[in-house]
VOGU-3710 file (C-alpha; in Angstrom, 3 decimals, decimal comma):
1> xxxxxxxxxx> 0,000/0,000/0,000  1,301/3,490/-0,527  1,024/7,184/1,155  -2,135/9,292/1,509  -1,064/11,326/-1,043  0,207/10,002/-4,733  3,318/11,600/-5,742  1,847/10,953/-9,536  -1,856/10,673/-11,138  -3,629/7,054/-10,123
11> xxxxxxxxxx> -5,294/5,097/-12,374  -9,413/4,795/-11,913  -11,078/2,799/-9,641  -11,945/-0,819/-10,317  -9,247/-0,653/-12,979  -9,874/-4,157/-14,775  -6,730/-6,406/-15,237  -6,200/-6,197/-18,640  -3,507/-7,359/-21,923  -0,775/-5,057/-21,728
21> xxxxxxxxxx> -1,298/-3,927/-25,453  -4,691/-2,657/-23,887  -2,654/-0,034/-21,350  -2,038/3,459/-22,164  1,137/3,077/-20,461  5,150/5,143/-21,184  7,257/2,527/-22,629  6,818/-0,937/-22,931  5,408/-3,334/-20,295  6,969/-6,416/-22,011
31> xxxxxxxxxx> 10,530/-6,134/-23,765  10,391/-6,805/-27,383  12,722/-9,905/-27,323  10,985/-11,610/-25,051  9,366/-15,067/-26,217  5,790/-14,210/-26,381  5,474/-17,423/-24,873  6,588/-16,126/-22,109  4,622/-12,841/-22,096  1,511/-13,667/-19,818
41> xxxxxxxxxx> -1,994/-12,442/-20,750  -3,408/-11,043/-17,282  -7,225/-10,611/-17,612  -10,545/-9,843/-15,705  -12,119/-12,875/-14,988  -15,269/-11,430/-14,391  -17,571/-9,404/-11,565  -17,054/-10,717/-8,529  -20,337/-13,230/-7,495  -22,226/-13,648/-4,463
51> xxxxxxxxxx> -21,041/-16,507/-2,543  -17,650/-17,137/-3,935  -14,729/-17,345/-1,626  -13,082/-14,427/-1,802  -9,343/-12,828/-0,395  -8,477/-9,035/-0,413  -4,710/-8,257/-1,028  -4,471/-4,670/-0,238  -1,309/-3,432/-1,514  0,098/-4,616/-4,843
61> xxxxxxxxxx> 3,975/-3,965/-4,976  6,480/-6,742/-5,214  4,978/-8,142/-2,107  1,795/-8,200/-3,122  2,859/-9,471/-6,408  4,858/-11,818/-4,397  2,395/-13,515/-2,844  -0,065/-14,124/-5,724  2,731/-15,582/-7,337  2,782/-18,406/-4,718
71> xxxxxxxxxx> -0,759/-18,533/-4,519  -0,818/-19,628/-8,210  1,940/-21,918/-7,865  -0,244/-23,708/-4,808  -3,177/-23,280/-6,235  -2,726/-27,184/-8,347  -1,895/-28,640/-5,366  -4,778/-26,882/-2,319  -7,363/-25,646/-4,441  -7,957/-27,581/-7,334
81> xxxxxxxxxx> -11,587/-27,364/-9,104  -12,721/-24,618/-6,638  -13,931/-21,060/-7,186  -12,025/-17,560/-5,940  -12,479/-14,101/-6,424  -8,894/-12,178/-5,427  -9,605/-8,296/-4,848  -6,179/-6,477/-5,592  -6,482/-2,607/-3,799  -3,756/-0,102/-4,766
91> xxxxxxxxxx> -3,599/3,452/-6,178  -0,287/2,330/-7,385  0,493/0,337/-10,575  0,139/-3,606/-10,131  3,468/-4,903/-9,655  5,826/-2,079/-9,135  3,528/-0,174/-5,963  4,249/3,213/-5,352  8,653/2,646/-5,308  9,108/0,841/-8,271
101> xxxxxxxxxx> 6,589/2,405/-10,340  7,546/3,580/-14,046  6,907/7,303/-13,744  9,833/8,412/-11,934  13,446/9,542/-13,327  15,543/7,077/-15,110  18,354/8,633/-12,980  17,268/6,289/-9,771  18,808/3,136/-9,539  18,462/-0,063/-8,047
111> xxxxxxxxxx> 21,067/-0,803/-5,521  21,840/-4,348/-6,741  23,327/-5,494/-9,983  20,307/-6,829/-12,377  22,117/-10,657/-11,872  21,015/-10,140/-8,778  17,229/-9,535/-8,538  15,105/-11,987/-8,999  10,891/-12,624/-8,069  11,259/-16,470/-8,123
121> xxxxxxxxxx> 11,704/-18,928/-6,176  14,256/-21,979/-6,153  15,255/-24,862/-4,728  17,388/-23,161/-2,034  14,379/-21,726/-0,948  12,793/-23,952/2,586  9,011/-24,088/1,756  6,561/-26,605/1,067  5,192/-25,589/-2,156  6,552/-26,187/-5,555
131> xxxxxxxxxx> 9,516/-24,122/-6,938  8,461/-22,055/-9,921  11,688/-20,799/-11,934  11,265/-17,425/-13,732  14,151/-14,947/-15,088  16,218/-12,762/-13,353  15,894/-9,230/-14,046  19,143/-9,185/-16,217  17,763/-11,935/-18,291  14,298/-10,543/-18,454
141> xxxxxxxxxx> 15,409/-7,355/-19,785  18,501/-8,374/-21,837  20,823/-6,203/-19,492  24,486/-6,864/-18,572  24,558/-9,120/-15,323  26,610/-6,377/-13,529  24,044/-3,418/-14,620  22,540/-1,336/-12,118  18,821/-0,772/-13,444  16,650/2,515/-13,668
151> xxxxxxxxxx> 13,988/1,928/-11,123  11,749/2,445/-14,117  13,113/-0,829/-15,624  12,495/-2,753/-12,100  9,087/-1,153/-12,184  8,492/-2,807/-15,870  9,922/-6,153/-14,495  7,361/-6,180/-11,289  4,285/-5,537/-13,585  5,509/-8,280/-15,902
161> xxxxxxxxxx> 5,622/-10,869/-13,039  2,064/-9,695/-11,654  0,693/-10,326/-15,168  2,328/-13,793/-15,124  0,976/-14,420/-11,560  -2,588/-13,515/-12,644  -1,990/-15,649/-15,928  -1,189/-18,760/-14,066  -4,107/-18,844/-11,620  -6,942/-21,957/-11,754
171> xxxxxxxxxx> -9,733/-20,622/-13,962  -11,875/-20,798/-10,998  -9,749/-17,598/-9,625  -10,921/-14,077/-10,627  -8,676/-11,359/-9,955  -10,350/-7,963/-9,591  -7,576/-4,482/-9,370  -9,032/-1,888/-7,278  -6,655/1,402/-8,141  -8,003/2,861/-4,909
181> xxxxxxxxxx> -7,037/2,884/-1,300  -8,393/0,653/1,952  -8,798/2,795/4,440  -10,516/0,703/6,892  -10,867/-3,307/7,880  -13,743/-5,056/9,860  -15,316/-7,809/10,999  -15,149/-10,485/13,499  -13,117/-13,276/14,018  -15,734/-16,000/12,628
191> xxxxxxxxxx> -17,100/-13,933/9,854  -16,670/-12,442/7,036  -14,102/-9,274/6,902  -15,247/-5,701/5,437  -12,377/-3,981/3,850  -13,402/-0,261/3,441  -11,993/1,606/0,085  -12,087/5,107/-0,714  -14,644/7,122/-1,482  -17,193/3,802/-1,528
201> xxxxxxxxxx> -20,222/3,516/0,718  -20,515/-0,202/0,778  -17,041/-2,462/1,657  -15,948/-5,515/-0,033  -17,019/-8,416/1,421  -14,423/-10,766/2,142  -13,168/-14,572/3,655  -9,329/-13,633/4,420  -7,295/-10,438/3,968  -3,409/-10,283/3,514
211> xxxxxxxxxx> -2,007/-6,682/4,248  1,315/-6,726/2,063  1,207/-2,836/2,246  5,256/-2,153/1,549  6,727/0,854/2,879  4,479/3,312/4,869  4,502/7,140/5,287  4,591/8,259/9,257  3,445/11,419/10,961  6,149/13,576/12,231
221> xxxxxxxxxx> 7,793/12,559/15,632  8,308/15,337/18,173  11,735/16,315/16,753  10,258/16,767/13,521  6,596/18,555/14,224  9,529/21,213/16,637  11,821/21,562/13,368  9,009/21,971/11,132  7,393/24,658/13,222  10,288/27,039/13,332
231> xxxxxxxxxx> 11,390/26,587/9,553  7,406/27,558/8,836  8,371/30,575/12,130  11,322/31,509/10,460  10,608/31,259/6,572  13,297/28,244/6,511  13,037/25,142/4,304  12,631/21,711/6,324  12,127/18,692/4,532  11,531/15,509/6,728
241> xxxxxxxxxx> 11,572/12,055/6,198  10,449/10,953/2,959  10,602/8,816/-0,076  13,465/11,456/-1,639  11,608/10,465/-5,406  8,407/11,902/-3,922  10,072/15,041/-2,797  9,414/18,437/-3,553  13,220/19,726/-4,127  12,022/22,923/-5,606
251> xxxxxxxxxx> 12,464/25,067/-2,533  16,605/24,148/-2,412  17,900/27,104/-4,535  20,741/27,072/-6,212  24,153/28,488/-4,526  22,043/27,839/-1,360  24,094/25,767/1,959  21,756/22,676/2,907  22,364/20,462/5,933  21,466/16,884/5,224
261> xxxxxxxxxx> 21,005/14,718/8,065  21,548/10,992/7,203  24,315/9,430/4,613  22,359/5,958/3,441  20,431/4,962/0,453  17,904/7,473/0,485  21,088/10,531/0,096  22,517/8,946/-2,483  18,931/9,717/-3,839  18,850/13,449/-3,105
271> xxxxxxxxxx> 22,289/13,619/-4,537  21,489/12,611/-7,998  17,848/14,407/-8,258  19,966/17,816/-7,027  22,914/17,309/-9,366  22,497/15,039/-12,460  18,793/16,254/-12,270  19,318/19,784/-12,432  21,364/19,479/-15,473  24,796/18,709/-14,014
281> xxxxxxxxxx> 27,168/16,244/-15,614  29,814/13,738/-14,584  32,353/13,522/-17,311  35,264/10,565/-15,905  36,488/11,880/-12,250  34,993/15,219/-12,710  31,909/16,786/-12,492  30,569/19,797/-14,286  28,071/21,702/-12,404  25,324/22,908/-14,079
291> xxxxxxxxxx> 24,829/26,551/-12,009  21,363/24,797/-10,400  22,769/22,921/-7,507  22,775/23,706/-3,756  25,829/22,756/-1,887  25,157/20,024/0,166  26,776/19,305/3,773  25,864/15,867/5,016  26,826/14,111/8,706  25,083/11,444/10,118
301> xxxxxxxxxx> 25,811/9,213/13,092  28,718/7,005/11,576  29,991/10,486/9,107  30,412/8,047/6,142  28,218/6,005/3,295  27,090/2,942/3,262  30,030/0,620/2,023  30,434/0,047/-1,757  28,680/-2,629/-3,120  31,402/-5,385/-4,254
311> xxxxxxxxxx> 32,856/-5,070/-7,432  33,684/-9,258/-8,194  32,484/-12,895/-8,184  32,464/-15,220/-6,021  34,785/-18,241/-7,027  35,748/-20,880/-4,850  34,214/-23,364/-1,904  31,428/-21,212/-0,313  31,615/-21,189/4,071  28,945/-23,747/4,850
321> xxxxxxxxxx> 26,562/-21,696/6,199  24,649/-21,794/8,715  27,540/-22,885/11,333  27,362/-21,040/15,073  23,421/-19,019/14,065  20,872/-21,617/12,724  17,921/-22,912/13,355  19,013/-24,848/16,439  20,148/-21,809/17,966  17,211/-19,615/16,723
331> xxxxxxxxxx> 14,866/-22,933/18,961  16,972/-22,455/21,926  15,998/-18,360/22,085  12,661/-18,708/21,303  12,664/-21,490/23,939  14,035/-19,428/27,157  11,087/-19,010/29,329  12,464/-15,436/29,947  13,282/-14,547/26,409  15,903/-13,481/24,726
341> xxxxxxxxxx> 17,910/-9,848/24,704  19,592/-8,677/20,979  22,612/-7,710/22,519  23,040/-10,030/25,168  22,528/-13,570/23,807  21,928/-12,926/19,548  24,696/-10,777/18,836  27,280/-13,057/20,399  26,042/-16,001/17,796  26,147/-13,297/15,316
351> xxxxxxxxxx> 29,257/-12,174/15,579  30,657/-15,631/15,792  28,872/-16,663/12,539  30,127/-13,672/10,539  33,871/-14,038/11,908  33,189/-17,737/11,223  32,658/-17,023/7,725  35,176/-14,218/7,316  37,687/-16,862/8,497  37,196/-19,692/6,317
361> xxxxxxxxxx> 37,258/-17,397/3,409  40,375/-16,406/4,731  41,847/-19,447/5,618  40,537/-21,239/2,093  41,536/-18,475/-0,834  44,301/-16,853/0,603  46,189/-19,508/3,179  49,848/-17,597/2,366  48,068/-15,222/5,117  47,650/-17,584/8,005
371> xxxxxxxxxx> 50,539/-19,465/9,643  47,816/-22,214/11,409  45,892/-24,787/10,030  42,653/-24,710/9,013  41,382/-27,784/11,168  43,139/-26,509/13,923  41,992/-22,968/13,844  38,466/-24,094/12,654  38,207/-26,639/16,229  39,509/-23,562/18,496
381> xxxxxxxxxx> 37,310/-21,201/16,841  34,015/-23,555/17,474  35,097/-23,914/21,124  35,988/-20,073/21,702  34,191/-17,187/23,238  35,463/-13,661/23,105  38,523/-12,780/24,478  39,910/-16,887/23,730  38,653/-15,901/20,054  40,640/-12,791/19,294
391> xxxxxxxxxx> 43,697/-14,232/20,916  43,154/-17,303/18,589  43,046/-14,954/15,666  45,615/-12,831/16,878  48,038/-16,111/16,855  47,019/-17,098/13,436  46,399/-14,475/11,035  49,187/-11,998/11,711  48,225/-8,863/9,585  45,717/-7,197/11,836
401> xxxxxxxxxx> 44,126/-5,998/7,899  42,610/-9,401/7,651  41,179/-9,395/11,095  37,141/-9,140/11,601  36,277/-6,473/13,845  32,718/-5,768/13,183  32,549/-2,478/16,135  35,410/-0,445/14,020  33,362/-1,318/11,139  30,542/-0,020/12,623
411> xxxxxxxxxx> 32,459/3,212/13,778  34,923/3,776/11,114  35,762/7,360/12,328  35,401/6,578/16,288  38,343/8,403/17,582  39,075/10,529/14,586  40,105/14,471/14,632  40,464/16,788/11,880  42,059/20,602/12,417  39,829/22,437/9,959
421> xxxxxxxxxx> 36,692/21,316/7,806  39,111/21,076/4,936  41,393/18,485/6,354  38,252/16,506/6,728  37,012/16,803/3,489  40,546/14,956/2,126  40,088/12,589/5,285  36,339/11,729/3,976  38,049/11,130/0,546  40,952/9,294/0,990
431> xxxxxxxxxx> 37,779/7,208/3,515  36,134/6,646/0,153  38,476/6,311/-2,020  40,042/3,528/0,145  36,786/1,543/0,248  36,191/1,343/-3,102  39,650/-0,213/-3,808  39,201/-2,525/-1,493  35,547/-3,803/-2,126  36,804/-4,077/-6,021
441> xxxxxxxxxx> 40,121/-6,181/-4,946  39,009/-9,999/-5,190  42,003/-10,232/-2,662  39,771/-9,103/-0,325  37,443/-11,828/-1,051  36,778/-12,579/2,767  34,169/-9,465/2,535  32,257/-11,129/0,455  32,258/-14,537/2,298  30,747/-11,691/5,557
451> xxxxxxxxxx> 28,417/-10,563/3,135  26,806/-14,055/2,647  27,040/-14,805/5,925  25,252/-11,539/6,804  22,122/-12,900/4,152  22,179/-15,933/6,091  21,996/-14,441/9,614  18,972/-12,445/7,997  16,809/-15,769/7,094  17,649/-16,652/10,503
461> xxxxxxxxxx> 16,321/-13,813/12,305  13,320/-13,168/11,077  11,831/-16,086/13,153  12,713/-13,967/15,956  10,319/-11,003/15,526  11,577/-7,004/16,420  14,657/-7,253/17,204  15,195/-3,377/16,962  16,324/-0,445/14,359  19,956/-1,486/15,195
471> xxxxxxxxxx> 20,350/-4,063/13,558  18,885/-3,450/10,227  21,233/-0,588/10,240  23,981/-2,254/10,498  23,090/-4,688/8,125  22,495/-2,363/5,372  25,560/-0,389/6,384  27,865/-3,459/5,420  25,336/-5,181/2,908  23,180/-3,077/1,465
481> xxxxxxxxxx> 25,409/0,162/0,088  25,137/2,229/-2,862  26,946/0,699/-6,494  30,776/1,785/-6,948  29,749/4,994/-9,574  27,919/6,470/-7,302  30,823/6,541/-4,486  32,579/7,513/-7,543  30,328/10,591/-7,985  30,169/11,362/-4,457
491> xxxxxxxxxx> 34,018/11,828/-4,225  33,723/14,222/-7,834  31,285/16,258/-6,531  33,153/16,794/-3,297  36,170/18,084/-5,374  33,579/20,173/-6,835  32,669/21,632/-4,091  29,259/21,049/-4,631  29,263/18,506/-1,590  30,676/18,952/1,413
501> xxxxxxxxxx> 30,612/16,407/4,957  30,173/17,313/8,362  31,283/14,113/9,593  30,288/11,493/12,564  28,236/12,016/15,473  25,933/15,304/13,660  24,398/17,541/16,208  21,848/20,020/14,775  19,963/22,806/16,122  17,368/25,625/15,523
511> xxxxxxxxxx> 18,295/28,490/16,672  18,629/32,424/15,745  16,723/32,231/12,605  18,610/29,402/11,049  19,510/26,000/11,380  22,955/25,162/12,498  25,291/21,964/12,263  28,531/20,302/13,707  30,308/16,796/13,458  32,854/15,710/16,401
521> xxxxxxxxxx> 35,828/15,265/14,025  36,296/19,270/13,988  35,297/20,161/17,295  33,894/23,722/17,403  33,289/24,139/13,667  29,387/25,044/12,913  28,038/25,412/9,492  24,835/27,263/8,980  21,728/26,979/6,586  18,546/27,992/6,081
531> xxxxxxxxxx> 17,301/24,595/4,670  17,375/21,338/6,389  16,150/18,319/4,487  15,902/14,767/6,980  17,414/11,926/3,770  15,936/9,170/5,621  12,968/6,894/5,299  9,995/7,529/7,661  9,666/5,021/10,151  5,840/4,582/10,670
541> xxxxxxxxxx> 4,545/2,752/13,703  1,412/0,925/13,927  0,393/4,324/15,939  2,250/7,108/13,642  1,654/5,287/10,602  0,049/7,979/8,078  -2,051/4,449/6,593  -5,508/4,343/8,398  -6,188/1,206/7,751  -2,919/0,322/9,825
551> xxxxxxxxxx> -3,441/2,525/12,536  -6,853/1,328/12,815  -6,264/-1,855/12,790  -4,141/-1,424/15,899  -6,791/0,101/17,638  -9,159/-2,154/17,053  -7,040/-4,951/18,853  -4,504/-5,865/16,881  -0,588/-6,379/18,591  2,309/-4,922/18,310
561> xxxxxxxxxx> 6,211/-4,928/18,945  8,300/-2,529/21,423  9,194/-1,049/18,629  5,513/-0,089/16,811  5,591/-3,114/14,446  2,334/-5,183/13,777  2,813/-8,427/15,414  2,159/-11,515/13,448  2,471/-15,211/13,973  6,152/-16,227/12,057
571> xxxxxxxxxx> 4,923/-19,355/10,968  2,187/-18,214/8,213  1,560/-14,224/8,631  -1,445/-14,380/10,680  -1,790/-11,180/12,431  -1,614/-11,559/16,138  -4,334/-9,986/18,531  -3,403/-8,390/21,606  -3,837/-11,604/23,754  -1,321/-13,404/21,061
581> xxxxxxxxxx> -3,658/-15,151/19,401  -3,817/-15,244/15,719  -6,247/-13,868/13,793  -7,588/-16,808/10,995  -9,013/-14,421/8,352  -6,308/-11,956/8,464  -2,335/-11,615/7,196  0,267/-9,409/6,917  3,227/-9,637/5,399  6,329/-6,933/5,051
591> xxxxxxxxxx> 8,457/-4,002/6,468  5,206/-2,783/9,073  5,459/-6,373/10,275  7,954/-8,128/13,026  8,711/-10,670/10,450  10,109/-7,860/8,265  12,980/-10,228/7,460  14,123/-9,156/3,903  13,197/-7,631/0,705  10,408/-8,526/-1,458
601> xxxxxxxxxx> 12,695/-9,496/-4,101  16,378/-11,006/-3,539  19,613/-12,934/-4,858  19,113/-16,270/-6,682  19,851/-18,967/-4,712  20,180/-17,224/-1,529  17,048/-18,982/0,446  14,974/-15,657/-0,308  13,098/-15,509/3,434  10,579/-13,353/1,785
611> xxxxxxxxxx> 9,586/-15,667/-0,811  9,441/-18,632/2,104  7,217/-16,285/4,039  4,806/-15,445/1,097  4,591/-19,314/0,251  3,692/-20,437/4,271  0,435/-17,533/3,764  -0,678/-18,013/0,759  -0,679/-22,070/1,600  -2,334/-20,874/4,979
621> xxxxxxxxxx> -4,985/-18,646/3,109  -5,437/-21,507/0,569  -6,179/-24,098/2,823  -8,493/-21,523/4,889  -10,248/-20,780/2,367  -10,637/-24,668/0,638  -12,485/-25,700/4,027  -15,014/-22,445/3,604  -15,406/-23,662/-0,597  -16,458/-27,257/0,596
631> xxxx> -18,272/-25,857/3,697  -20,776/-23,556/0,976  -21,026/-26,402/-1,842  -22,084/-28,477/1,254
//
């Protein structure tokens, strides 16, 4: 599901799924060289009937998408010769939702290669429906493996996959698209459910529900609602968290200072729209300003970017992963009677699986670094517990370079001072510069064998609900950075002058008319602006949540985490009540849930947790809803 207020004109209500010759649509749905054998036909199946089963999926993005993909693949096996009507609500396109959708600048990338991104499931993945093979995006799309997309292309790739989805269903299943919002479900527990659209008097009657509503716009938190007060007090400009391609830039002026708070995905975002978009260009190492831009000065907690995505393949024996964080440990937390604490007794396990898999990359490609064994080091290791560990690793791998220490990672800068904002801004460089080499320098191969093992520690955790922001931070600090260019660009539009960083540990305040900003590598330097824009994603609670339907939802009884998240049963997506019971008409599935695991979409042959999550609900919903079809012919 998407924000209260499109960032781009919505389709009409009750829009019927239809060829994609049919759609008025800019550019093409299917790419030319694709087999039309393998260009599904997605059609209307009719009105809905009186009587018929029926499921609501309100919010069609990839994780809507996702999970009507796996309802069609189950569909053979649980609901064979019955009838279904599947409502689809969402002002957004089918497929790509309100992220991926085709009507934003080609200048937006994906942040994985196109090798990487796939909808479809494998045998890697633990479910127990069938595996349904489909094409990556690079070989949907004819792109280079190592490509990084337009979000426009990803968008084009989503809808494709919906259109299969709907293609493959039973011909007893119906799908009906609703381009309009749910604002509102009802009902009780042994009834039917009312889901409430938009501007309608009379709901859609319906057996199950299954919320896969994506990424959620929040009401301001204190902080913000104070900010935004004095910028509108003091004729500033505050921008706070948003989806940067649904932001209205307009109001940074050229020439103008602009303090950026946050250094992730979604600046790397603002960068581009505020340089590339207003007509700049990056010719090799240099880039040419067009006379539009604003000079940006950006500090955030750590003072640097995400690390570069890696720049090689994998080649070699992979670390056989799951080793010290699997599902026996994941049954022994969930089994204390007093629970479990993050920090306390997962990241230990953790820790001990990354290092694990750090260390056999090590010890496997590049053995001319180690002077131990691999048995021998592999036997202490497995015993070891902190201290025993690093003085293990100490012994053996003598270049303290090819050490894992996953707290400096996490504070590259802790420590650091500069003299003047200058000496940082050739500090912040030669920071970049430095991990770019290295993530491109296959002799550094053990960072890739801590990537995987950071994908596996992800499929683990999700069985263990909110486990806190931290965490996901962390991951997508080390996993989840922007593509090598756009480091690239950052570090040419710093010698530009165009950007300039404030460092770690950014303190802001409001104060005489302006806002003002400092970073603790340059202790008592203070940069003023008279814009402020937040370049991080809301993060809606079930209670701040800007989506009604959510919010009420949570009112009406449903749980929710420490942290705000809707609380749902890990096993198929049933949403809990407050008593911890699960709801059997109603699912969730996604980022606005505590089994928020991973993206909608993933690597090949990674285990995709997502995609084993959407196949355990839509078997649920299935089966739910094949005991109410032989109840009614009854």
């Amino acid at each position: 599901m998407s924000s209260d207020t499109p960032a781009h004109p919505v389709p009409a209500p009750d829009e019927p799924v239809s060829p994609p010759a049919a759609r008025q649509q800019p550019g093409p749905v299917v790419p030319a060289h694709v087999p039309a054998a393998r260009v599904p036909i997605a059609r209307d199946r009719g009105a809905p009937t009186a009587g018929r089963p029926s499921l609501v999926i309100v919010g069609a993005g990839p994780r809507g998408t996702g999970l009507l993909e796996r309802i069609a693949a189950n569909a053979p096996e649980l609901y064979a010769g019955s009838v279904l009507d599947i409502h689809v609500v969402d002002p957004y396109p089918a497929g790509a939702g309100r992220i991926w959708r085709t009507e934003q600048s080609p200048l937006l990338w994906m942040n994985s290669e196109a090798q990487d991104v796939t909808m479809f499931t494998d045998e890697t993945v633990d479910m127990a429906g069938p595996v349904l093979e489909g094409p990556t995006l690079d070989t949907w799309a004819g792109l280079d493996g190592r490509t990084f997309a337009g979000r426009p292309q990803q968008g084009a790739y989503l809808r494709w996959v919906y259109e299969r989805a709907v293609a493959a269903l039973p011909p007893g299943i119906r799908v009906h698209r609703h381009a309009c919002r749910a604002v509102r479900v009802s009902g009780s527990r042994d009834g039917r459910q009312q889901v409430w659209l938009e501007g309608r008097a009379r709901p859609l009657l319906t057996d199950t529900v299954a919320l896969t509503l994506g990424h959620l716009d929040a009401e301001l938190d204190p902080e913000q609602v104070a900010l935004a007060a004095y910028a509108r007090e003091h004729e500033l400009v505050h921008l706070p968290p948003d989806f940067t391609a649904d932001s209205d830039l307009s109001a940074l002026a050229p020439g103008e200072p602009v303090l950026v708070r946050g250094f992730g995905l979604a600046f790397v975002d603002l960068m581009v729209l505020l340089t590339e978009g207003r007509g700049g260009r990056f010719e090799g190492d240099r880039y040419r300003p067009s006379g539009q831009e604003p000079i940006l000065y950006v500090g955030s907690r750590r003072g640097v970017p995400y690390h570069s995505k890696i720049g090689y393949d994998w080649e070699g024996e992979r670390p056989p992963l799951p080793r010290f964080f699997g599902p026996a440990e994941v049954d022994a937390l969930l089994a204390r009677p007093d629970g479990h604490d993050f920090r306390r007794d997962v990241w230990p396990l953790i820790e001990k699986e990354l290092g694990f898999a750090h260390y056999h990359r090590l010890f496997a490609a590049h053995p001319e670094r180690t002077r131990t064994p691999w048995p021998d080091f592999e036997e202490k290791y497995a015993a070891g517990t902190g201290e025993e560990i690093r003085a293990l690793v100490a012994d053996a791998v003598p270049d303290p370079a090819d050490h894992l220490d996953l707290t400096a990672l996490d504070r590259p800068l802790e420590g650091v001072r500069h003299t003047s904002y200058e000496d940082l801004q050739r500090g912040l460089r030669t920071y970049i510069e430095d991990d770019l080499e290295r993530r491109h320098d296959a002799s550094r191969s053990p960072d890739l064998a801590v990537f995987l093992g950071l994908l596996s520690v992800y499929g683990q955790l999700v069985r263990l609900g909110d486990i806190g922001p931290w965490w996901h931070g962390f991951f997508s600090y080390l996993a989840s950075g922007p593509p090598g260019p756009r480091l690239r660009q950052m570090l040419a539009l710093s010698r530009a002058g165009i950007l300039r960083f404030l460092g770690p540990d950014m303190t802001l305040t409001a104060e005489d008319g302006v806002f003002r900003a400092s970073g603790a590598t340059v202790p008592g330097a203070v940069v003023e602006a008279r814009a402020l824009v937040e370049a991080r994603l809301p993060h809606p609670t079930v209670e701040r949540t800007r989506d009604t339907l959510l919010r009420e939802l949570y009112t009406d009884g449903a749980a929710a985490t420490p942290e705000g998240l809707l609380a749902v049963d890990p096993a198929d997506g049933r949403i809990l009540d407050h008593d911890g019971t699960p709801h059997p008409r109603r699912f969730a599935l996604g980022p606005h849930t505590d089994a928020r695991g991973s993206g909608a979409f993933t690597r090949p042959r990674t285990g995709g947790p997502a995609f084993r999550q959407n196949d355990a609900t839509a078997r649920a919903a299935l089966t739910f809803l094949r005991a109410l079809s032989c109840r009614i012919a009854a």
